[in-house]
N, C-alpha and C positions, 0 to 999 in steps of 0.2 A: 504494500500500500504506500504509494505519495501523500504527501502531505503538504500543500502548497498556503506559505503564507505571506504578507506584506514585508516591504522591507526593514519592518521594525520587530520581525515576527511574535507580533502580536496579537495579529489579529489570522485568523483559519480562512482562508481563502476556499477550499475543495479538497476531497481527496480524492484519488483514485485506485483505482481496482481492476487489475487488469487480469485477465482467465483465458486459455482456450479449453474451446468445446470442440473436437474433432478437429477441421480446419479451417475454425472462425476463432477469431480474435475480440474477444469484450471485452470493453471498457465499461466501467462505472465512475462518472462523476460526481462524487457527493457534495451537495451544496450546505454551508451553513443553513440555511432557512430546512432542508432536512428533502429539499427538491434532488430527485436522481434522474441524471441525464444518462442514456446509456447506448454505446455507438460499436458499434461490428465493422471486421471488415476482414476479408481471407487473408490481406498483408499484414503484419507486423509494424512497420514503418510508418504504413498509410495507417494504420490504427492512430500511434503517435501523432501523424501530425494533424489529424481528426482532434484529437487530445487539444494540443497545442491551441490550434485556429478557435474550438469553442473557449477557453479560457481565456485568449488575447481577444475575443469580440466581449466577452464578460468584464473583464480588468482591463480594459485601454489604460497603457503607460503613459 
């Protein structure tokens, strides 16, 4: 599990939870508010960067 937090870490930003099932890749986003975002994909990589893109459109730096 990740655990993704502000630059002060102080505050919980999301976790994630990454599994395979056969040859699918799942991701779980947990959101403080207690919301799960959850994204598949057969790549590894393109999992990650699924990961990635919903988190930077969440937290714009």
């Amino acid at each position: 599990m990740l655990k993704f937090t502000d630059d002060n870490m102080s505050e919980r930003l999301a976790e994630v939870e990454i599994s395979k099932e056969g040859e699918t890749y799942l991701a779980r986003i947990i959101l403080p508010s207690g919301d799960v975002v959850t994204l598949e994909n057969d790549d590894f990589e393109e999992v990650l960067e699924q990961i990635a893109n919903d988190l930077q459109e969440r937290f714009p730096s």
